[in-house]
C-alpha positions in Angstrom: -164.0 -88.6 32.6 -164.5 -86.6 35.2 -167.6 -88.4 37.9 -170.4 -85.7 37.9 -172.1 -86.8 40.9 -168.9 -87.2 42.8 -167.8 -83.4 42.0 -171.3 -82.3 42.7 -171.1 -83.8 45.9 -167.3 -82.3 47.3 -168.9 -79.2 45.8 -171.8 -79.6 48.0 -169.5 -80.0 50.9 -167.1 -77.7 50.3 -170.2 -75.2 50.6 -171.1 -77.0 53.4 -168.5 -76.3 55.4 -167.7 -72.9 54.7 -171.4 -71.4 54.5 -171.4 -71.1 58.7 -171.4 -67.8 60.3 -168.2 -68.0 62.6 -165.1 -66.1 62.7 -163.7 -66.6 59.9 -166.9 -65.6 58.0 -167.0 -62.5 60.2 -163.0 -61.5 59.4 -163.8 -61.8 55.8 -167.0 -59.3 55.8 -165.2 -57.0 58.2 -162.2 -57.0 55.3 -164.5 -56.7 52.2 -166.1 -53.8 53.6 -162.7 -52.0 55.0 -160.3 -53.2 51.9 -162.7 -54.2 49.2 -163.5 -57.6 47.1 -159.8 -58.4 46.4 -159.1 -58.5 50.3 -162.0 -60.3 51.6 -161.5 -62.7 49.1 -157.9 -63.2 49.7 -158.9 -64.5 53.1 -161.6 -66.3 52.2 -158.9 -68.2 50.0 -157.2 -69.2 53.6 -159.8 -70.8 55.0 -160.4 -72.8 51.5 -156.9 -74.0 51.9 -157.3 -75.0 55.4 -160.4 -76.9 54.2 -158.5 -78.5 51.5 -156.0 -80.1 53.8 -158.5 -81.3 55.6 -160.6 -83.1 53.1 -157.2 -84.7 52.0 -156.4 -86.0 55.3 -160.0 -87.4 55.5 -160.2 -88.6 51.7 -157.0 -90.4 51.0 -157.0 -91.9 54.8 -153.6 -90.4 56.0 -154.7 -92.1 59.5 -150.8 -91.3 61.0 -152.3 -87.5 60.5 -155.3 -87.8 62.2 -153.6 -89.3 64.9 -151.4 -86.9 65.7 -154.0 -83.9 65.1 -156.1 -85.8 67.8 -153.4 -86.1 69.7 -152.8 -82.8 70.0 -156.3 -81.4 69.5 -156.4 -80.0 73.0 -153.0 -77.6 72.3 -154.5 -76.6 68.8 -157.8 -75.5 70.1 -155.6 -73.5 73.2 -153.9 -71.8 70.3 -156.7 -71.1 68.0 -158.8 -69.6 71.3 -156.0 -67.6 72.7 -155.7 -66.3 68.4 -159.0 -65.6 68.1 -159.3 -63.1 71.2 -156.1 -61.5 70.5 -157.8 -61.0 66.8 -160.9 -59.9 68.6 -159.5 -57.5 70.5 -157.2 -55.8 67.7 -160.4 -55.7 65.4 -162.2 -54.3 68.4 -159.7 -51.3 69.0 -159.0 -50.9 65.1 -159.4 -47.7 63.6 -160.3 -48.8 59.9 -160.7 -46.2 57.0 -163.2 -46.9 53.9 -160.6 -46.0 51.1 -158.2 -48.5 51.9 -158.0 -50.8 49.0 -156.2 -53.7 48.5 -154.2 -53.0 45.8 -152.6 -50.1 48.2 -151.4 -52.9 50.6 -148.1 -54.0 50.4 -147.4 -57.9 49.9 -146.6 -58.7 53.6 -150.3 -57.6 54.8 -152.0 -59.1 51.8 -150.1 -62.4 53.0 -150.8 -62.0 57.0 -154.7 -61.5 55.6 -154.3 -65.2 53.4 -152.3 -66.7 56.9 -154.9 -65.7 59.2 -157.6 -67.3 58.4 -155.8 -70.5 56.9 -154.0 -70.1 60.7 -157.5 -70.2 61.9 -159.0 -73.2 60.0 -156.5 -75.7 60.9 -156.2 -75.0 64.4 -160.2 -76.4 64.3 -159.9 -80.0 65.1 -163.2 -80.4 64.7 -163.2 -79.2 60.8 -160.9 -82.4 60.3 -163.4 -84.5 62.2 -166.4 -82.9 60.2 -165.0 -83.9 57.5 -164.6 -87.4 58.2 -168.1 -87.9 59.3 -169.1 -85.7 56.0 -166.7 -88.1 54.2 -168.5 -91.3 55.1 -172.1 -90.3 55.7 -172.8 -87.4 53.1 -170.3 -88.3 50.6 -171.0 -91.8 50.8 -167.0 -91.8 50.7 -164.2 -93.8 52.2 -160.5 -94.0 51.2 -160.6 -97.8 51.3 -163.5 -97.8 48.4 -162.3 -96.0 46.1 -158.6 -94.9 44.2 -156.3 -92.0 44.6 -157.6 -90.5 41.1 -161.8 -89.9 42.9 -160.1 -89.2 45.9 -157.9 -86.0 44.3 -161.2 -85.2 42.5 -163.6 -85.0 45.4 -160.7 -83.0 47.4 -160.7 -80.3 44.4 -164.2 -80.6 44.0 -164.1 -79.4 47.8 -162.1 -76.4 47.6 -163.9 -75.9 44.6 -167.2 -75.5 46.5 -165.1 -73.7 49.5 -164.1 -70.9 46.6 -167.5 -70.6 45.6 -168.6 -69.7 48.9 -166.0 -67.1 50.0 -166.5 -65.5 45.9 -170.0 -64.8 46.7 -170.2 -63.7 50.2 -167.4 -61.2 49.6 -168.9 -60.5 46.2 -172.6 -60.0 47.6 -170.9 -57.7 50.9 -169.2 -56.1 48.6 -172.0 -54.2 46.6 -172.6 -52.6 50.2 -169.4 -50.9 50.6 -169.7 -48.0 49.0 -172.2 -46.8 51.8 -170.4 -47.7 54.4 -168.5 -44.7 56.2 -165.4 -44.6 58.8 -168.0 -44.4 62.0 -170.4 -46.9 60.8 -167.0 -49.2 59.9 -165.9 -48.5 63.3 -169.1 -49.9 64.7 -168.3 -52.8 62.7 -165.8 -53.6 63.7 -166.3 -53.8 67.7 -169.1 -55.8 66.9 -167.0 -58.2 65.2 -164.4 -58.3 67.6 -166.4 -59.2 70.4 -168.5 -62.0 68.5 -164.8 -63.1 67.7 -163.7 -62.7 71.6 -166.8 -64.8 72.2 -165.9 -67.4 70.0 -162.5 -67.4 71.3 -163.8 -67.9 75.0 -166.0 -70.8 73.6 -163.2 -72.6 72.4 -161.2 -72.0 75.7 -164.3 -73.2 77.8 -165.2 -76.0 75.9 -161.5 -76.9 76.5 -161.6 -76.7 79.9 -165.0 -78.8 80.4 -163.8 -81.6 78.3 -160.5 -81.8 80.4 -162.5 -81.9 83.7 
């Protein structure tokens, strides 16, 4: 039987995690409002995968994992800030049209708009490390106290609440596309790609202040 307060609580986190305005929650607004629901959902469903593997790491104790994501946690966030200002700048210089839809888009691009954002996530050390404080503190979770069954169920429960999220932001931007036009979608999206350029540069500077 399935532990109520346990499920309550990865659902909790999942939401948690997800709710922040960053840029993956920008790249999913930007693609509700240029391909519709179906699109920004789609990548919303990245990022909730990213998450997922995340919370597994941090709930059934893989510690050889989180080694070698420390490990290499200065090369990931080089990657992921180098990505995200390439990103910014092609959503910056994108000329978007309002009757795309999703269903028009053939597979490849529907899977490049899942990769991106899952790309994105787990190129976050930090997510991982969030998680493990979440784990312990919020959760009131550890992978020593408990078994492999609560463990799979708070993970679920996680991406569970990480779905949720990215079903109702794309859902709730979504009831505001039909007044959005190609100009004001333009505007849009330079907007976007320079709060996504800026987030890129954060990453690279905090990378260079932590190796001085």
């Amino acid at each position: 039987m399935p532990d109520i307060e346990l499920v309550a609580r990865g659902i909790a986190i999942g939401l948690v995690v997800a709710a922040p305005i960053g840029p993956v929650n920008l790249i999913c607004i930007r693609r509700t409002l240029s391909g519709g629901f179906f699109r920004g959902f789609l990548s919303g469903l990245g990022a909730a995968l990213g998450d997922g593997i995340f919370a597994s790491i941090a709930a059934f104790g893989f510690n050889a994992a989180i080694n070698v994501m420390l490990s290499y946690a200065g090369w990931l966030q080089l990657v992921g800030g180098i990505f995200l200002i390439v990103l910014g700048v092609r959503t910056f210089v994108a000329h978007p049209h309002i009757d795309m839809v999703a269903g028009d888009a053939p597979t490849v691009a529907l899977a490049r708009v899942f990769v991106t954002t899952f790309f994105l996530t787990i190129t976050n050390p930090a997510t991982m490390l969030g998680f493990l404080a979440i784990f312990s503190s919020v959760a009131g979770f550890t992978p020593r106290d408990t078994d492999y069954a609560s463990a799979a169920m708070l993970v679920g429960a996680v991406v569970g609440g990480s779905i949720i999220w990215w079903a109702c932001i794309t859902g709730f931007v979504s009831l505001f596309r039909q007044k959005m036009n190609d100009h004001m979608l333009e505007w849009l999206n330079h907007i976007a790609g320079v709060l996504i350029v800026l987030f890129g540069l954060a990453v690279l500077v905090k990378l260079v202040a932590d190796f001085i």
